[in-house]
C-alpha positions in Angstrom: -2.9 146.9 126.8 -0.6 149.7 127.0 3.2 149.4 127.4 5.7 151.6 129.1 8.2 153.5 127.0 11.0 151.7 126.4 14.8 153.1 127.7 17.1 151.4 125.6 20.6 153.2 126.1 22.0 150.8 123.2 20.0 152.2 120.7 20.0 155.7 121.8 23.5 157.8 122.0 24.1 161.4 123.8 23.7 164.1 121.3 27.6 165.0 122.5 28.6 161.9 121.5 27.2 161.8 118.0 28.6 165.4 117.3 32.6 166.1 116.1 34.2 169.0 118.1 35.4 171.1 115.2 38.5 173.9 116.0 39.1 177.1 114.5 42.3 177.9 113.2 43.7 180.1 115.9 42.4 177.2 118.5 45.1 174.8 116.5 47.6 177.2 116.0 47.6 177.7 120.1 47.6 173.9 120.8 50.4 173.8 118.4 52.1 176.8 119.1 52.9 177.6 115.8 51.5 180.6 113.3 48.3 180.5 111.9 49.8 180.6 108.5 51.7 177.3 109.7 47.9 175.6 110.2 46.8 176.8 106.7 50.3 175.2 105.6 49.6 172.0 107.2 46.1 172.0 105.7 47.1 172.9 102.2 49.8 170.5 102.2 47.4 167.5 103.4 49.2 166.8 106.5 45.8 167.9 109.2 43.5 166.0 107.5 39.8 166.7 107.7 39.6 170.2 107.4 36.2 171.9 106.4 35.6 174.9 104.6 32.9 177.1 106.4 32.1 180.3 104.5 35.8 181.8 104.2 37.2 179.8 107.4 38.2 176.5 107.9 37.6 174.4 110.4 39.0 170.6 111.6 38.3 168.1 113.7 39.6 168.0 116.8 40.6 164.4 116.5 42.5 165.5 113.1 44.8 167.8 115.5 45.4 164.5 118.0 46.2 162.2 115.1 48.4 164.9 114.0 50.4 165.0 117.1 50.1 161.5 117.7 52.1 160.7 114.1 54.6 163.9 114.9 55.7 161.6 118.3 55.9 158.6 116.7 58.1 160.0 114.3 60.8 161.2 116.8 
């Protein structure tokens, strides 16, 4: 008796959903429009959290940037 394959989407995510979109730091410094040396601030200072180091660049999370935003409009 042979079966079919079974599709299950439940069990089975898109590799684009499973992966973070990381930014670079001139990527957040243009969202922001602010100085690069501003987005090493912000890193250095914990207040974009989740940055990476890769090599001798860093690199954050993409959702980091929108929760930074996020808590910069709730505060005003």
């Amino acid at each position: 008796m042979t079966t079919a394959p079974r599709s299950d989407a439940t069990t089975l995510a898109p590799a684009a959903a499973r992966e973070e979109e990381f930014l670079k730091i001139g990527e957040i410094a243009a969202r922001l429009r602010v100085s690069k040396m501003t987005v090493y601030r912000l890193i250095h200072d914990g207040e974009l959290q989740g940055a990476v180091r890769v090599g001798r660049s860093f690199r954050v999370p993409s959702r980091a940037v929108e929760a930074y935003l996020a808590a910069g409009e709730i505060g005003q």
